[in-house]
C-alpha positions as a printed Julia matrix, in Angstrom:
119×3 Matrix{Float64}:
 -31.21  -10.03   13.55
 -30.01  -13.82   12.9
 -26.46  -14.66   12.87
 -25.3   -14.13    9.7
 -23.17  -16.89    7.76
 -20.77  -17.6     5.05
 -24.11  -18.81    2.85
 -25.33  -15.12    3.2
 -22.49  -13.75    1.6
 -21.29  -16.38   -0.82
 -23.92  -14.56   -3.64
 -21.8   -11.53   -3.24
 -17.88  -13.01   -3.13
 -18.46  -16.49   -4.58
 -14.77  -17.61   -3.79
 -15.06  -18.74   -0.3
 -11.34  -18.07    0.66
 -11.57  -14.59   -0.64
 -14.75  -13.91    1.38
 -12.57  -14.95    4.22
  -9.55  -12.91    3.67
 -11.88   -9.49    3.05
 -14.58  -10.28    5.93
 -10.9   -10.76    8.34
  -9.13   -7.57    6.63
 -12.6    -5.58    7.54
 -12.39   -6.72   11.31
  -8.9    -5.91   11.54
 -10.29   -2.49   10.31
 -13.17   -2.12   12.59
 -10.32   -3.03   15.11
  -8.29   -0.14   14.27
 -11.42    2.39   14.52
 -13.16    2.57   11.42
 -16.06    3.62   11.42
 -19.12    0.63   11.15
 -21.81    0.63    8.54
 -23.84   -1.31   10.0
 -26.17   -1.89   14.08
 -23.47   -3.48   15.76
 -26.09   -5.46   18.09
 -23.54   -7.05   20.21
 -21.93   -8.56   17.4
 -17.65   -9.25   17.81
 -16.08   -7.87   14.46
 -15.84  -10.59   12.7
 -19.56  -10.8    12.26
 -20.11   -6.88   11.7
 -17.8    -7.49    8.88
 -19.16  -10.4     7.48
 -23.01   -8.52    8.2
 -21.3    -5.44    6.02
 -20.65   -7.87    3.17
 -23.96   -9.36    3.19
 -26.08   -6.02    3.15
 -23.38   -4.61    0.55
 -22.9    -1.31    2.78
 -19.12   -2.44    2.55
 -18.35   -3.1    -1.65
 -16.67   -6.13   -2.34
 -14.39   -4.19   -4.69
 -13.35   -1.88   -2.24
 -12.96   -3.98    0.38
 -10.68   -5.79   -2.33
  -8.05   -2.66   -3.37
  -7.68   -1.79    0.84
  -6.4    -5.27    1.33
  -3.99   -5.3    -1.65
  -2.78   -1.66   -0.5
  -2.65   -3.04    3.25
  -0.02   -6.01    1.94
   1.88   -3.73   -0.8
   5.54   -3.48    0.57
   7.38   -1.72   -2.29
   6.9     1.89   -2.55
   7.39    3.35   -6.18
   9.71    6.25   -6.43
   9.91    8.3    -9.07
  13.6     8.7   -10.16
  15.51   11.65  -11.5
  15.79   12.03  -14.73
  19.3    11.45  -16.2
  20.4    15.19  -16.89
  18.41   16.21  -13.1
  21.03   13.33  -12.08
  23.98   15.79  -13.55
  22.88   19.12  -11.12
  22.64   16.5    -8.33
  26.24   15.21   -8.93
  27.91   18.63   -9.03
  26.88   20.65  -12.42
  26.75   18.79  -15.3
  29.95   17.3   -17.11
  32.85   18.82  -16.77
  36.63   18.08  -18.51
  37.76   16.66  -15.66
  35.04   14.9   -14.52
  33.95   11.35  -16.01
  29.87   11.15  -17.05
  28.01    9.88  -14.54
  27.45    6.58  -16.58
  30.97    5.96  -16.84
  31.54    6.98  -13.02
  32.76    4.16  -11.16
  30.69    3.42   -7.94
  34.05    4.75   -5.59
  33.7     7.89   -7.44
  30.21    8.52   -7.17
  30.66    8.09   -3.13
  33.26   10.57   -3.51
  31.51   13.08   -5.05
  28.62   12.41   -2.58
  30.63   12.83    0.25
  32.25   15.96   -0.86
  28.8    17.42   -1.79
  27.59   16.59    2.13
  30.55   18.52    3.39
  29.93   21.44    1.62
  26.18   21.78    3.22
């Protein structure tokens, strides 16, 4: 099989840059271990992943959403919800004890502190 070049794939990610960035994400991949979809015929991996673009046996799309996972940094967390929040801090509102809106950050380190000790 010929070399294959940027022109073969072009028809299938138009924007030139982005067919670089997903082509160099997929050898980073192939890198790592994954498995190849296509001969690899003494290719390097840049070339088996440009030769995966080209035949389509690696989707455009898909190859799109790994690379945005790959460069996410923040993790979302769900948070507790507000009266979860109130068991956490110790039972729920009591006389003596300020809401946990109102609780001043010193306070809130107390009550964390003293709710480490007693585990």
């Amino acid at each position: 099989m010929a070399r294959v070049t940027v022109e073969d794939c072009v028809d299938k990610v138009p924007n030139r840059f982005e067919l670089v960035m997903l082509a160099a994400h997929r050898a980073r991949e192939v890198s790592a271990g994954a498995q190849i979809t296509v001969d690899r015929d003494n290719d390097k991996n840049p070339v088996v992943a440009l030769r995966e673009i080209a035949e389509e046996t690696q989707s455009a799309d898909e190859l799109r959403e790994r690379l945005i996972e790959s460069n996410q940094t923040q993790i979302e967390v769900d948070m507790p919800e507000d009266d979860n929040m109130a068991l956490l801090m110790g039972g729920g509102e009591a006389a003596d004890k300020p809401a946990e809106d109102d609780m001043s950050e010193e306070m809130l380190l107390r009550q964390l502190m003293e709710a480490q000790g007693q585990s």
